[in-house]
Structure formats: structure tokens, C-alpha cells
One Martini backbone bead per residue (centre of mass of N, CA, C, O) as a GRO file, in nm:
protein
  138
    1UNK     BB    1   9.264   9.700  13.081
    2UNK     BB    2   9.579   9.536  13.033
    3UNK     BB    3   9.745   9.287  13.206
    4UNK     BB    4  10.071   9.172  13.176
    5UNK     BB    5  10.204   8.941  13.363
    6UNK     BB    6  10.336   9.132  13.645
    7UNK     BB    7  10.090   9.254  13.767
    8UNK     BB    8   9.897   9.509  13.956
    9UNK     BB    9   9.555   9.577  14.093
   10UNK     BB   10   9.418   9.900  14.136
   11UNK     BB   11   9.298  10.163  14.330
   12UNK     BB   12   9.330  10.527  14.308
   13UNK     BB   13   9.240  10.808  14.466
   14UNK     BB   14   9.238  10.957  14.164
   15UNK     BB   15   9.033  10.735  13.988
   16UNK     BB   16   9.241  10.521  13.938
   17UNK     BB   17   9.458  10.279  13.786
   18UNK     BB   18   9.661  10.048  13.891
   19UNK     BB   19   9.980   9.945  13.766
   20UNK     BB   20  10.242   9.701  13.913
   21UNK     BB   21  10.572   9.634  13.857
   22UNK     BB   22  10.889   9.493  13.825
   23UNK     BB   23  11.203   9.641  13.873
   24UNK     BB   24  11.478   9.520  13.714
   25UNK     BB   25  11.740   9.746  13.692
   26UNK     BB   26  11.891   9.934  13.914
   27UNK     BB   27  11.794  10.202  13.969
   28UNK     BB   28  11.911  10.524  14.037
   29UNK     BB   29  11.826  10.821  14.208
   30UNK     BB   30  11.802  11.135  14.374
   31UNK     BB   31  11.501  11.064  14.537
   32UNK     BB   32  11.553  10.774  14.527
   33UNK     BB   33  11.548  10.442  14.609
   34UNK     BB   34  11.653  10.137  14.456
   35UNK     BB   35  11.500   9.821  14.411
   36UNK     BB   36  11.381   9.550  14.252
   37UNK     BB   37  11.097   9.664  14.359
   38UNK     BB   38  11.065   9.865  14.197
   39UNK     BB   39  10.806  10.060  13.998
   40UNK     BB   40  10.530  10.072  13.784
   41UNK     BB   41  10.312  10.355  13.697
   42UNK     BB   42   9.970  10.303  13.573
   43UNK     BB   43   9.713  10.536  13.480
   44UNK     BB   44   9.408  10.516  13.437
   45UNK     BB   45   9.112  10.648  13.252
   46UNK     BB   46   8.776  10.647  13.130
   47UNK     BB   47   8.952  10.770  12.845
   48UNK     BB   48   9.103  10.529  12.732
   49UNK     BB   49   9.368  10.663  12.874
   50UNK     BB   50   9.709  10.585  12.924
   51UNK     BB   51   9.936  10.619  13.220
   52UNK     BB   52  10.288  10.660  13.261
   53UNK     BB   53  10.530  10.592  13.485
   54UNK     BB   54  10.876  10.588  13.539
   55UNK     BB   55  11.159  10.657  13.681
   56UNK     BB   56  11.239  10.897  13.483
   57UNK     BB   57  11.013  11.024  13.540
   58UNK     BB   58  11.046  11.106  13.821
   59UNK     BB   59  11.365  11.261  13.777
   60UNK     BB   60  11.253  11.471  13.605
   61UNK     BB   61  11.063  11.607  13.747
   62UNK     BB   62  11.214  11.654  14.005
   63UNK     BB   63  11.408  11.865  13.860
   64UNK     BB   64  11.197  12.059  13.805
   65UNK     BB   65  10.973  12.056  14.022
   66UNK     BB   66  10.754  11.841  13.976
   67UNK     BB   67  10.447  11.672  14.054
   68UNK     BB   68  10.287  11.400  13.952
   69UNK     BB   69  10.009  11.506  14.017
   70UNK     BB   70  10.037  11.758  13.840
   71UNK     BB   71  10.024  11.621  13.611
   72UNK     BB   72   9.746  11.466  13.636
   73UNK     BB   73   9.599  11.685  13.627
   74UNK     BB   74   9.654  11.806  13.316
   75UNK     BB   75   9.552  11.518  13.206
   76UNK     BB   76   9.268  11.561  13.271
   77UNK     BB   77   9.147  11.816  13.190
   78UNK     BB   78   8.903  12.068  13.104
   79UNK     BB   79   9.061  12.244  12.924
   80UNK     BB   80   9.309  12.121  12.655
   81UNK     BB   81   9.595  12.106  12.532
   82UNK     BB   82   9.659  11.896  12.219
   83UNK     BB   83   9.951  11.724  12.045
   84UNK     BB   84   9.960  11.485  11.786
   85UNK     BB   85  10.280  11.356  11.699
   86UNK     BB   86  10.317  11.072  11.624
   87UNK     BB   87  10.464  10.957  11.919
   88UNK     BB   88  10.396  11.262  12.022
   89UNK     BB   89  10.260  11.418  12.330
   90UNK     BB   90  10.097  11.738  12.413
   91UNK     BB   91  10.016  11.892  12.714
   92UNK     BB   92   9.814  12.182  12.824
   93UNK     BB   93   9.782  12.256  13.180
   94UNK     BB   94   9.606  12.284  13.442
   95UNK     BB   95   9.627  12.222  13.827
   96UNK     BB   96   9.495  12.249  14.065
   97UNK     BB   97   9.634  12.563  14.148
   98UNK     BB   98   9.706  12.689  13.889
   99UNK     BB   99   9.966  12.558  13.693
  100UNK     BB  100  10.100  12.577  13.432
  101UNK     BB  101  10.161  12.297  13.211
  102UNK     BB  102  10.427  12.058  13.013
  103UNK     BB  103  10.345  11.768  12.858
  104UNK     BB  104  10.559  11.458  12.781
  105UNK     BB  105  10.511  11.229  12.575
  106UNK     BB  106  10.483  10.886  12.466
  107UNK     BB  107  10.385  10.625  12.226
  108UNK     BB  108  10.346  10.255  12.294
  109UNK     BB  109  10.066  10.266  12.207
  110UNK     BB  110   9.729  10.265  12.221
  111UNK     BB  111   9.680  10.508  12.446
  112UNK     BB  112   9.956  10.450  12.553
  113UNK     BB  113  10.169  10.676  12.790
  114UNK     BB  114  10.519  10.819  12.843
  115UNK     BB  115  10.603  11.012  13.085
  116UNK     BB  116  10.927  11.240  12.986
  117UNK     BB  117  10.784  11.508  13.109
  118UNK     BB  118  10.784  11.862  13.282
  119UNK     BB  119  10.661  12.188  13.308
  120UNK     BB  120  10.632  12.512  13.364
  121UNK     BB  121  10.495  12.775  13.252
  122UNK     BB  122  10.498  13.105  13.074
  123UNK     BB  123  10.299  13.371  13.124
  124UNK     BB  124  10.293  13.356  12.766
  125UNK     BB  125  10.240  13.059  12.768
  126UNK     BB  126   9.943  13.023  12.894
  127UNK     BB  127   9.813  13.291  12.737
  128UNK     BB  128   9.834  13.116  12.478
  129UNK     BB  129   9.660  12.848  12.586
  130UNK     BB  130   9.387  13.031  12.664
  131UNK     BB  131   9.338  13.128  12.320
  132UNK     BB  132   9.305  12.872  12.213
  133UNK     BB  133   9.071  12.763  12.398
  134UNK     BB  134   8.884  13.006  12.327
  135UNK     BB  135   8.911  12.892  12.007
  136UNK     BB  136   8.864  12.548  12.029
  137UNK     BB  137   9.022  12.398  12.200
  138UNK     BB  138   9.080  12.076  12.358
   0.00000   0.00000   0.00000
């Protein structure tokens, strides 16, 4: 992974990279208090997929009631439903605790995606997306 500008880079406990830069945004959450400090966490994984959160995303998901957390799990997952249509990525999979989500990215570069949302499934659509990975799904 490249880091350009201000990033610092360390490892994340979930094996993944994390990389933050200063968000000089000003932007404030319902969750969140944010200063000049506040940062954006992009996190990379093994597969040359990286993901990206930024505030907006942390305030969707939070609005859902969704943590970032049990998102890198859907998208990490295997197997996953997987649709990308121009520059939307849409990813249906369970968390750790067996909770189907449905993440919605945006491709910002080559394999670099900033998650802009996510909801959990209703059980008939989780059930539809395990009759789909049953047959072949990615």
C-alpha cells in the first residue's frame, strides 16, 4: 500500500494496516466529537483490497447501528456475495457473529474503496444470498 502526504502507518489487531491523516474537516458527528485531529482509518488487507472509513462513514453506520468492526468482518469474509458496477462495490456477508450486512462502497482508485454504508439484512434476503453463494457465488 502507498501512503502519500501526512499518513502514519501501523498494524491493526485485526492483521489488518491502518493508515491516518489529519482531517482538518471540522466536520462533527452525533457520535463523535471531532477536532482539527480527528482522522480517517484506511484499512488493507492481505487481498490488495484496501478499505477506507472516513466520518461520514462512521455516522452511517452508527445511524444504522452497525460497527465498523462487524463491517471488516463482512468484507473480509469467504465466502461473500460481491457486485461491482462501475465504480459501486456492494458486498453481502456475515460478521463474526453471524449477522448478514450489506456494505456499500465506492471505488476511489484501483482496488481502494470507501465504505459508505451498511445495513444487516432482512432474513429473506440473507437467505437469498446463501442460496446464491450456494450455487457459485464469489
Amino acid at each position: 500500500m502507498t501512503l502519500r502526504g501526512q499518513y502514519s502507518r501501523t498494524n491493526h489487531p485485526l492483521r489488518g494496516i491502518v493508515a491516518a491523516r489529519p482531517d482538518v474537516s471540522g466536520v462533527s458527528g452525533r457520535m463523535f466529537r471531532l477536532t482539527e485531529s480527528a482522522s480517517t482509518f484506511v484499512y488493507g488487507s492481505r487481498v490488495e483490497e484496501t478499505y477506507r472509513f472516513d466520518e461520514d462513514s462512521y455516522q452511517h453506520l452508527a445511524a444504522a447501528g452497525i460497527g465498523w468492526q462487524s463491517v471488516l468482518d463482512a468484507l473480509r469474509a469467504r465466502p461473500r456475495w460481491r457486485q461491482h458496477i462501475g465504480a459501486v462495490l456492494r458486498i453481502a456477508a456475515p460478521d463474526r457473529s453471524g449477522r448478514w450486512l450489506g456494505v456499500a462502497l465506492i471505488e476511489e482508485d484501483d482496488d481502494q474503496y470507501l465504505v459508505v454504508g451498511a445495513r444487516a439484512l432482512a432474513d429473506g434476503e440473507a437467505e437469498a444470498v446463501r442460496r446464491l453463494l450456494e450455487q457459485g457465488g464469489s
